[in-house]
C-alpha positions in Angstrom: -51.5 32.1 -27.2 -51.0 31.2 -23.2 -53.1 33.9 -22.3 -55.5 34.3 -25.4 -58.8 33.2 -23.4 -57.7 35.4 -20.7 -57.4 38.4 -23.1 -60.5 37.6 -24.8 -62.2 37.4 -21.4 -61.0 41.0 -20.0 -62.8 42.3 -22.9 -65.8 42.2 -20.6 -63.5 44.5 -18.0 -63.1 46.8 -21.1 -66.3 48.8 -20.2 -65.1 50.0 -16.7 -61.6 49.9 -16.7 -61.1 51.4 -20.6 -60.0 49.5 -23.6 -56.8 49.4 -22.2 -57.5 47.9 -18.9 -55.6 51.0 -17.6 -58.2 52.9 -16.0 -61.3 54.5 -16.9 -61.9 58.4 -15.2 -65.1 58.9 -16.7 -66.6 55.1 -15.6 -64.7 54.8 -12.3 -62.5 52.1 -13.7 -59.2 51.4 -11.7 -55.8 50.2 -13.5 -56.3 46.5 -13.9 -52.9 46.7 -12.9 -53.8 46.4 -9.4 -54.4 42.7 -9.5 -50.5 42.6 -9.7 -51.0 42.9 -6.3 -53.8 40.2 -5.2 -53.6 36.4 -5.4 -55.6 34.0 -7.4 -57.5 33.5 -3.9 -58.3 36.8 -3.6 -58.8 37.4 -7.5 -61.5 34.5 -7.0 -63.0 36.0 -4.0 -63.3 39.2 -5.5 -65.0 38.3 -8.7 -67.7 36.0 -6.9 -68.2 37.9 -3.8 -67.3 41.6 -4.2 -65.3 41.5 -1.6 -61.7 43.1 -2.3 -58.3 42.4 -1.3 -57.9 42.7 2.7 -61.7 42.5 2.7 -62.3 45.8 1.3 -65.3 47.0 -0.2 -64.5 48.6 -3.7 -67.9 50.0 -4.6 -68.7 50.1 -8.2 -66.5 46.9 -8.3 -68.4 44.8 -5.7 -71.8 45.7 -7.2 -70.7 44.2 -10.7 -68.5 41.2 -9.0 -72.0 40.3 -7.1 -74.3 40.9 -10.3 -72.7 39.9 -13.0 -69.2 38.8 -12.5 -69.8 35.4 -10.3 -70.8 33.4 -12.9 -67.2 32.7 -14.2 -66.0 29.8 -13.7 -63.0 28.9 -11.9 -61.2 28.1 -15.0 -62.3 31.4 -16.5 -61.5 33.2 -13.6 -57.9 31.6 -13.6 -57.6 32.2 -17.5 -58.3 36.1 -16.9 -56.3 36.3 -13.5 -53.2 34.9 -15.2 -53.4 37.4 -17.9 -54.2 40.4 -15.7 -50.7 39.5 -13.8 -49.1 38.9 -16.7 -49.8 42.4 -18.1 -49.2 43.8 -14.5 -45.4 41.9 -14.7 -44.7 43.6 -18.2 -45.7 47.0 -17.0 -43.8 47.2 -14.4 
């Protein structure tokens, strides 16, 4: 239940990143496991700007950030970072 909006909200991620937020080949789609590694700064900056950790350009990923991905709000963006990490924890 903690992370329930959060889960619901990385449905959107789904299409990119596979149903299993583990990577996509065939879309371009990273692990989703690699927010493990950013902070919800980052995270924030990332889904509103495009701009990636250590101000990295991540293609695909900062075209959908820019177009679609800003309009979250910081409580959404929260709800689906906490989630992200908490998967990232347990697969460890």
């Amino acid at each position: 239940p903690q992370y329930a909006q959060g889960r619901h909200i990385s449905a959107t991620c789904s299409e990119c990143h596979g149903s299993d937020l583990r990577g996509d080949r065939r879309e371009g789609g990273s692990d989703l496991a690699a927010v493990g590694g950013y902070d919800l700064t980052q995270f924030r900056r990332l889904l509103r700007t495009g701009v990636g950790a250590n101000g990295r350009d991540l293609g695909e990923m900062s075209e959908v950030a820019r177009k679609d991905l800003h309009v979250f709000t910081d409580a959404e963006i929260a709800a689906l970072f906490a989630y992200l990490r908490s998967r990232a924890a347990t697969e460890r």
